[in-house]
C-alpha positions in Angstrom: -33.6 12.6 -16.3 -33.8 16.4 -15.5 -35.7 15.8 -12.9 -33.6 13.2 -11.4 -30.5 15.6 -11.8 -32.2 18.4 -9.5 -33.0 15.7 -6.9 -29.3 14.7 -6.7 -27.8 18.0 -6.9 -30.2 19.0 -4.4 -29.3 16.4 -2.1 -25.7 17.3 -2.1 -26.2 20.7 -1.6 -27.3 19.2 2.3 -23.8 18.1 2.5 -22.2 21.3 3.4 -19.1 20.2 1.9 -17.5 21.4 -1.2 -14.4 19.7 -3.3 -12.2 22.6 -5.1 -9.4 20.6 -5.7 -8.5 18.0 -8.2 -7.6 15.5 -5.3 -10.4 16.2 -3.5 -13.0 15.6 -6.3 -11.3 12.7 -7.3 -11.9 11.2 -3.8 -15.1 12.5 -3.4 -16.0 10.7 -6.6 -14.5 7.8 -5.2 -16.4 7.7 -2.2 -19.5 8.8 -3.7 -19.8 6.0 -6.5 -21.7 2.9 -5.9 -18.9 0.8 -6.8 -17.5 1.6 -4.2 -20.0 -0.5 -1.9 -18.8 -3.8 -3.5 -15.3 -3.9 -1.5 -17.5 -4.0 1.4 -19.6 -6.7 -0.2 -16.3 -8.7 -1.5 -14.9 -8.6 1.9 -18.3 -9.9 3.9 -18.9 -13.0 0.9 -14.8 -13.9 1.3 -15.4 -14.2 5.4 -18.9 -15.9 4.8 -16.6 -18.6 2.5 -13.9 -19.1 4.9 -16.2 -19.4 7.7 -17.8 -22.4 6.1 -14.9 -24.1 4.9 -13.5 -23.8 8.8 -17.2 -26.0 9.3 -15.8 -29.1 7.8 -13.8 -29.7 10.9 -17.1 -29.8 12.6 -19.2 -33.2 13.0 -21.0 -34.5 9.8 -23.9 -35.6 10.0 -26.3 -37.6 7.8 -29.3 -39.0 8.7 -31.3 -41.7 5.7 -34.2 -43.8 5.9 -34.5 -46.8 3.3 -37.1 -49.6 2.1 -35.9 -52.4 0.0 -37.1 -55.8 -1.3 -34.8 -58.1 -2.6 -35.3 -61.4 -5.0 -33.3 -63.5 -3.0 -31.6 -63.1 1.3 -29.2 -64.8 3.1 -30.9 -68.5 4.6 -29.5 -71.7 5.7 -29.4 -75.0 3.5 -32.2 -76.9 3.4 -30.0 -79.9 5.5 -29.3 -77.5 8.5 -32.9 -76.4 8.3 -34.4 -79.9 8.4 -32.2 -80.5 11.7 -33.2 -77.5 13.4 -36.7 -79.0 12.6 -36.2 -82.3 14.5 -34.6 -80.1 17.3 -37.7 -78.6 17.6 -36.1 -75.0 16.6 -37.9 -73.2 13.9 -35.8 -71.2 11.6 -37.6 -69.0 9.1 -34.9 -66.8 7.4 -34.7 -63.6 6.7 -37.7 -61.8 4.9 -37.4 -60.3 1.7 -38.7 -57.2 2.8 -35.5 -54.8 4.7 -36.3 -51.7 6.4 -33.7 -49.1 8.0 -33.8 -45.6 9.8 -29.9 -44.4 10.7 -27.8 -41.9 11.4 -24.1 -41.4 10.7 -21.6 -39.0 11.9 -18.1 -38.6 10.7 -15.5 -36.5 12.3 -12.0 -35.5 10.3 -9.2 -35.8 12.2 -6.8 -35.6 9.5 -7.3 -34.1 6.1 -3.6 -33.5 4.3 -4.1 -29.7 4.7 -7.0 -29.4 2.4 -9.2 -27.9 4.5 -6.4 -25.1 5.2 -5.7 -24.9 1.2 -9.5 -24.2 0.6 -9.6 -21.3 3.2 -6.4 -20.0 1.4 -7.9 -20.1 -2.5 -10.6 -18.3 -0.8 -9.5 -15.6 0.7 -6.8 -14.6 -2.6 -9.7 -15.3 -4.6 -11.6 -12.3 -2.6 -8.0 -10.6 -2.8 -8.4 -11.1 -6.6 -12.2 -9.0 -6.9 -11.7 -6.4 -4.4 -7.9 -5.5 -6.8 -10.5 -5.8 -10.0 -12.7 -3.4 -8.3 -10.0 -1.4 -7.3 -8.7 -1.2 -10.7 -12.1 -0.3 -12.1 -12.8 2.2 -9.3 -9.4 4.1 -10.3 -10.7 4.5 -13.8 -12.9 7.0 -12.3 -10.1 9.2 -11.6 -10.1 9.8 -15.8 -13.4 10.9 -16.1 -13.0 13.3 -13.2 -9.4 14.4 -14.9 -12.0 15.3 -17.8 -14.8 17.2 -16.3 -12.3 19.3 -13.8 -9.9 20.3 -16.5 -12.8 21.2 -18.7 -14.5 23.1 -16.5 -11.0 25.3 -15.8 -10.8 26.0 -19.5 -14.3 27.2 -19.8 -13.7 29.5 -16.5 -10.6 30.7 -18.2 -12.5 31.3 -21.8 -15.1 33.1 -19.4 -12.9 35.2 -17.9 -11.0 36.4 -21.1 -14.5 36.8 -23.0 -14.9 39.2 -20.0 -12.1 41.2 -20.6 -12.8 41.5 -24.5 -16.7 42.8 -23.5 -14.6 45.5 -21.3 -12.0 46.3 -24.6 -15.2 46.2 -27.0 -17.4 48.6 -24.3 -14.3 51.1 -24.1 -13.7 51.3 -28.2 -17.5 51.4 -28.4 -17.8 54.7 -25.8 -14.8 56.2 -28.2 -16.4 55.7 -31.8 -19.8 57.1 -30.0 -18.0 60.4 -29.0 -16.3 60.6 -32.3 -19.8 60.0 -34.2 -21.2 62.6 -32.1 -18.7 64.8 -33.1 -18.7 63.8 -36.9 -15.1 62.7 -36.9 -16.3 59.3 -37.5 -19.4 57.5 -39.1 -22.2 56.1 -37.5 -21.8 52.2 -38.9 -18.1 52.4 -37.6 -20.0 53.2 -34.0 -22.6 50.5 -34.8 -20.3 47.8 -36.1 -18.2 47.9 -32.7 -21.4 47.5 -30.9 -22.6 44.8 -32.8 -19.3 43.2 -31.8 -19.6 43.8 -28.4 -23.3 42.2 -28.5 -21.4 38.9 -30.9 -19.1 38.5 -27.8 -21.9 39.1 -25.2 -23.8 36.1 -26.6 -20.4 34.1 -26.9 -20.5 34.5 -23.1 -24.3 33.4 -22.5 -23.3 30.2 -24.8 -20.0 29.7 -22.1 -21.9 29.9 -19.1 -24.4 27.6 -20.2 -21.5 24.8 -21.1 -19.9 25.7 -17.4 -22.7 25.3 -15.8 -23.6 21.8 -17.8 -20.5 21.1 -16.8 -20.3 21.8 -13.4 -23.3 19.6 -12.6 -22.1 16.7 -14.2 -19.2 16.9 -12.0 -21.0 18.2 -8.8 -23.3 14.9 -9.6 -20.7 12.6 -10.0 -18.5 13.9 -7.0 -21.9 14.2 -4.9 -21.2 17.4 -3.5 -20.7 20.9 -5.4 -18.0 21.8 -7.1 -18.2 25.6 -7.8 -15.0 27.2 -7.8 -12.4 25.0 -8.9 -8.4 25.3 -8.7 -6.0 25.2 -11.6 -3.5 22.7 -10.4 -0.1 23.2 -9.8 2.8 21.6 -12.1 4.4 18.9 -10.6 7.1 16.8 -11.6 7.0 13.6 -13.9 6.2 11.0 -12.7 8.1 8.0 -13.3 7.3 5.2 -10.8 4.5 2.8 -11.9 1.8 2.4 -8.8 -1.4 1.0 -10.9 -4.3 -0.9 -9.9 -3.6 -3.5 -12.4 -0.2 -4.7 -11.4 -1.4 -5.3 -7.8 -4.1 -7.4 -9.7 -2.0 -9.2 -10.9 0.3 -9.8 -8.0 -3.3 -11.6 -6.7 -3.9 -13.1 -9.7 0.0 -15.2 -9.3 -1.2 -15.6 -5.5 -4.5 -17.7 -6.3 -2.8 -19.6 -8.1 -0.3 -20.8 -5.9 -2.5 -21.4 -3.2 -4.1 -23.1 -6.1 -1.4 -25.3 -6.6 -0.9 -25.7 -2.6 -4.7 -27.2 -2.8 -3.7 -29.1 -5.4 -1.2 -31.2 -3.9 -3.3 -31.7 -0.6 -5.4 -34.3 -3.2 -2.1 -36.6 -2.9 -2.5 -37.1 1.1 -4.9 -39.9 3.3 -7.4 -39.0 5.1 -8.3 -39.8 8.4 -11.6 -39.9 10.2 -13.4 -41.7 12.9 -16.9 -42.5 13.0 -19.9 -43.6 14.2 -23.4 -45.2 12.6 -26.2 -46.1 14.3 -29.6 -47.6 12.9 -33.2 -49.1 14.0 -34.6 -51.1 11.6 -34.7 -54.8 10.4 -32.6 -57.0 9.2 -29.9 -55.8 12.2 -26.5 -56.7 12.8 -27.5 -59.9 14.2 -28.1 -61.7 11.1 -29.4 -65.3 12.9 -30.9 -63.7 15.5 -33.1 -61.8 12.5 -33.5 -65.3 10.7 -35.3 -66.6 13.7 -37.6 -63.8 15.2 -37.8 -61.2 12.0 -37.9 -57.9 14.4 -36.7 -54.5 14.0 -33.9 -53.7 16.3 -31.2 -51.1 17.4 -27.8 -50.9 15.9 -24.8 -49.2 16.3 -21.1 -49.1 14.9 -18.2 -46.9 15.6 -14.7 -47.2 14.1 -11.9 -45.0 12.5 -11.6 -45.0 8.2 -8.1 -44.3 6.4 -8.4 -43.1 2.5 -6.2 -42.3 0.1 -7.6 -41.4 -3.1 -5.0 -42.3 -5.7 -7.2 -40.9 -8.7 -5.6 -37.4 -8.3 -2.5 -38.6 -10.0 -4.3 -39.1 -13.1 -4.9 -35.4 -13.7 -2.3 -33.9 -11.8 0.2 -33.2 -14.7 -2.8 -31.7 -16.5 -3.6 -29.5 -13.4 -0.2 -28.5 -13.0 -0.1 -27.6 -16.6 -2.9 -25.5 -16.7 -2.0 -23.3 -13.5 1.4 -22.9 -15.2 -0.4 -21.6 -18.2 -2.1 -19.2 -15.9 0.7 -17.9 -14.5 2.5 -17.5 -18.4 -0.7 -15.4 -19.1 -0.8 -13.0 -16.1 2.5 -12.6 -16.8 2.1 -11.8 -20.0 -1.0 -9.6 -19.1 1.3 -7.6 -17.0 3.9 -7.0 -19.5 1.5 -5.8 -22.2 0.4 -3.2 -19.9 3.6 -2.1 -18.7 4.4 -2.1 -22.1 0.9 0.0 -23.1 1.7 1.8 -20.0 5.1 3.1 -21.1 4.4 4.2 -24.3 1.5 6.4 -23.1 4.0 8.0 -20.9 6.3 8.6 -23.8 3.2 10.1 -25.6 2.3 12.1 -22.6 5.8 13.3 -22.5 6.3 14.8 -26.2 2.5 16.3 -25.5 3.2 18.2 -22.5 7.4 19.1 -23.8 4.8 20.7 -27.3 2.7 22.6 -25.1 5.5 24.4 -23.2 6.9 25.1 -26.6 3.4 26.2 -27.4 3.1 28.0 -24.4 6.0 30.1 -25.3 5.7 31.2 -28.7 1.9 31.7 -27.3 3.2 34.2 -25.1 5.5 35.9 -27.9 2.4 36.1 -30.5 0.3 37.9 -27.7 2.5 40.3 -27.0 3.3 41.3 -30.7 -0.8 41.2 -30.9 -0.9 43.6 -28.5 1.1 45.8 -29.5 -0.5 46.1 -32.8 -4.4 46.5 -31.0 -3.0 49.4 -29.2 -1.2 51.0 -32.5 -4.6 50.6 -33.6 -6.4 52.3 -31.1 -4.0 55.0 -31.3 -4.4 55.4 -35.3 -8.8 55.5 -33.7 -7.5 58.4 -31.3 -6.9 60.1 -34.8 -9.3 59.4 -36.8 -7.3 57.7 -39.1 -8.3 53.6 -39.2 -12.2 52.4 -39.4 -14.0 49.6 -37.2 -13.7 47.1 -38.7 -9.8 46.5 -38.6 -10.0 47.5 -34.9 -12.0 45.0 -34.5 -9.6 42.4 -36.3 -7.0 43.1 -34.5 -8.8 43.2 -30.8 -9.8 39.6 -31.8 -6.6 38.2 -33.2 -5.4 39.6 -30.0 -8.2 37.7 -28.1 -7.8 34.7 -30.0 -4.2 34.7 -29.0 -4.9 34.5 -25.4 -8.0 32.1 -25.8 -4.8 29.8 -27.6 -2.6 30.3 -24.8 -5.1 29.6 -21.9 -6.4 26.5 -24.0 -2.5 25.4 -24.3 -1.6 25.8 -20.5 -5.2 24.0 -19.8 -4.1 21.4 -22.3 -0.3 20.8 -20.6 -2.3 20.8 -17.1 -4.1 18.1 -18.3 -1.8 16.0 -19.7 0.9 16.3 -16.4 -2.1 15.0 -14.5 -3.2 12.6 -17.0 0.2 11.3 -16.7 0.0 11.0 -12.9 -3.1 9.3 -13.6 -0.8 6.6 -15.9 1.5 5.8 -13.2 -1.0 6.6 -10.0 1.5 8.8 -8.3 
């Protein structure tokens, strides 16, 4: 699996393109996931299936060979024989014994729309897989929502695991000169240190998780993502563009084409053909009787049907593609009712995190303040390491709360967007 990993980050590291963007991963991951090669796939199979339904307006042809004996064939009385007998005609019958090689053809001329209908069902019944793919596709969009925004929070815990390495290396430097003065004692000096080396190994543990992080994403986008951007806010979103509800807008399509095909099963049919055979007994039945040859034969004529059997189940057709409507329609309502109370959720999470946000802001300014009383009590000589330390990481913590809250909102404005596809 590793080694399959370098291989593909390797080979998008040829493409010379990088995403940055949450809209630009999101379409590279798009474009770069295999799904993606069934629309292409859908489309070519729907053409392939309306191409050979436009065939049956074409010529068809059969062609059948067949060898029979019978118990018993058509022959005259024994009276007429015995008087073709005096005539001096002999009449021996047909043989038991039939043989036959044809050929038919049959050509449509008239086929109550069915034909038509077929090629319709077809083509929203390629309408319906390429919207399921689509909808199935877009779910990618989430998992990309996931990596990117995770990815920002851990450059942002970086960053501010940074700038406590440079607070811990300054207050370090300053209990140093004091112990090498004597003002202040040597495990004060060595306890900041071994604070500074704590958040030093916080960072290795970070970078490792970006950079996990940052492959998966780089993998799954196929090209490298190094230096994402925070997103902007936008506003809420509130109409409703999914996937699903243009699946289901196919789904209602099928099935009145459906229906359309349906009622084509009530009209005739009208053909014209032509049959043709070499083989014995022919046509000419007493010609047969008296010589017993194989010979050519030939018909051509034009056939009405009506096939009156499609009224028997056409109420229970018509029921069950009215039941098939009742359930996409009912499909579509769960999810737009689903649908809505996500946004409602999304709502109150993003409305808590500005509230958040705020008193975030508040507590790291008080927190401040009280790191830099401290450092002033250090100035002289008159607090120890250890609460320093406290209160520089209460004042961290603080800020790793705040970044982790405006991540948090980030996320939730776009998972929103991601809920209505605007």
């Amino acid at each position: 699996m590793r080694r399959l990993l370098c291989i593909l980050l390797s080979a998008t590291a040829l493409y010379g393109a990088q995403a940055q963007t949450l809209d630009q991963c999101q379409q590279a991951a798009e474009r770069n996931y295999p799904l993606i090669q069934r629309m292409d796939l859908i489309s070519k199979t729907t053409e392939l299936t309306v191409s050979n339904i436009q065939k049956g307006w074409l010529p068809q042809l059969s062609a059948s060979a067949q060898a029979t004996w019978q118990s018993d064939v058509t022959a005259f009385p024994d009276q007429m024989q015995a008087l073709y007998q005096q005539a001096g005609i002999t009449m021996e019958g047909l043989k038991k014994d039939q043989y036959r090689v044809g050929i038919n053809i049959d050509q449509t001329l008239f086929d109550g729309g069915a034909i038509s209908s077929q090629k319709e069902v077809a083509r929203q019944q390629g309408n319906v897989e390429a919207a399921q793919n689509e909808v199935s596709l877009y779910m990618i969009r989430k998992r990309v929502n996931e990596l990117y925004f995770a990815l920002l929070l851990l450059d942002d815990q970086i960053q501010l695991n940074s700038d406590l390495q440079q607070l811990l290396t300054g207050n370090e430097k300053k209990f140093k000169a004091l112990f090498n003065k004597g003002a202040a004692a040597e495990c004060d000096y060595l306890s900041v240190k071994a604070e500074r080396l704590k958040v030093e190994q916080q960072a290795t543990s970070l970078k490792s998780q970006r950079q996990t992080v940052e492959r998966m994403l780089s993998v799954f986008c196929g090209m490298e993502v190094t230096s994402p951007v925070k997103p902007e806010m936008t506003d809420t979103p509130t109409a409703n563009n999914r996937p699903e509800l243009r699946l289901y807008d196919a789904q209602l399509r099928m099935a009145d084409a459906q229906e359309r095909l349906l009622d084509t099963g009530l009209l005739p049919r009208l053909s014209v053909f032509a049959s043709g055979f070499y083989g014995y007994p022919g046509y000419n039945m007493f010609e047969d009787m008296m010589h017993r040859r194989w010979s050519l034969n030939g018909m051509v004529g034009a056939r009405l049907t009506w096939n009156i059997g499609a009224l028997y189940t056409r109420k229970n057709d018509k029921a069950k593609l009215r039941l098939l409507r009742e359930t996409t329609e009912n499909n579509r309502e769960v999810f737009l009712f689903n649908n809505r109370l996500e946004q409602i959720q999304q709502n109150e999470d993003i409305a808590r995190y500005k509230q958040l946000m705020a008193e975030d802001s508040e507590i790291i300014r008080l927190r401040s303040a009280v790191r830099k009383a401290a450092e002033s009590k250090l100035a002289h000589g008159i607090i120890d390491a250890n609460e320093l330390v406290r209160e520089i990481n209460q004042e961290n913590a603080a800020k790793v709360q705040l970044s982790t809250h405006e991540i948090e909102m980030l996320k939730q404005v776009y998972d929103q967007k991601f809920t209505t596809n605007n």
